[in-house]
C-alpha positions in Angstrom: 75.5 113.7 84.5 76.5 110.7 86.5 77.0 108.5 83.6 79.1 110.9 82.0 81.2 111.5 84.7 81.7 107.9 85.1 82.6 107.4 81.4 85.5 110.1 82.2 86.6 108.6 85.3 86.5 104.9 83.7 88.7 106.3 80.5 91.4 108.1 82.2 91.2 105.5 85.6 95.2 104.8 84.1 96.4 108.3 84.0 97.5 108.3 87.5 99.8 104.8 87.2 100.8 106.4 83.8 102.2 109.7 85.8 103.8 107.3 88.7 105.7 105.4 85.8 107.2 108.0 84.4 108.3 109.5 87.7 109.7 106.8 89.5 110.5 104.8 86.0 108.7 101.4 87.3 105.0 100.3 86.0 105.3 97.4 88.6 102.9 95.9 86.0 102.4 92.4 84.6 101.9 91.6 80.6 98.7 89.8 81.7 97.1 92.8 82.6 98.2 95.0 79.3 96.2 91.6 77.7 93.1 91.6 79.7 93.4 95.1 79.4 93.6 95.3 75.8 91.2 92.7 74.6 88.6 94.2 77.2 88.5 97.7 75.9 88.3 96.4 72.5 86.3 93.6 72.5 84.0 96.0 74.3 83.9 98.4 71.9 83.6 96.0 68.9 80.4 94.8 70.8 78.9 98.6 71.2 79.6 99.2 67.4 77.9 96.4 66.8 74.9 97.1 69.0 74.6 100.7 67.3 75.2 98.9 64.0 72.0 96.6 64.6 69.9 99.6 66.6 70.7 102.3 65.0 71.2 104.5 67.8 74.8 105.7 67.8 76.7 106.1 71.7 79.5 108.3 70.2 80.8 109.3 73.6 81.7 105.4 74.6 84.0 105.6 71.7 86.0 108.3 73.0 86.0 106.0 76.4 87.3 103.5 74.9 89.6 105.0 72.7 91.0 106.7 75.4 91.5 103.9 77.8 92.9 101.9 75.3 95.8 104.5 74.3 96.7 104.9 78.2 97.1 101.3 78.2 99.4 101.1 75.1 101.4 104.1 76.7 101.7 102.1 80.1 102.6 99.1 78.3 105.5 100.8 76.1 106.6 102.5 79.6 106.5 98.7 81.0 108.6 97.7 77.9 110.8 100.5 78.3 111.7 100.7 82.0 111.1 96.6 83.1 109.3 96.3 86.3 
């Protein structure tokens, strides 16, 4: 239960800068983090896959995580695109 909660609260943890962005129409930001961002959620999930790949044992719900952490970011980063700081 805990670990699934945690999963949630890990893949939406950008939903509430996403909601202040739109509002006030600043990200406040930097490129730096869309990078680190970016490369961590998928260079973490390329490293599950390929742990389940080698094991055989398939963590479906950390691809929803990621997935889901990684579109937030993309949104936040076309938002930071969009509205400048």
């Amino acid at each position: 239960m805990m670990g699934g909660l945690g999963a949630f609260a890990f893949a939406i943890n950008l939903l509430p800068q996403l909601i202040n962005a739109v509002r006030t129409k600043k990200t406040g930001l930097t490129y730096g983090f869309f990078v680190l961002a970016l490369v961590g959620n998928i260079g973490s999930c390329m490293l599950v896959a390929y742990t389940n790949w080698q094991t055989g044992v398939w963590q479906w719900p950390l691809y929803g995580n990621y997935f889901t952490a990684t579109t937030l970011t993309l949104i936040l980063l076309v938002l930071r695109i969009r509205y400048g700081k």
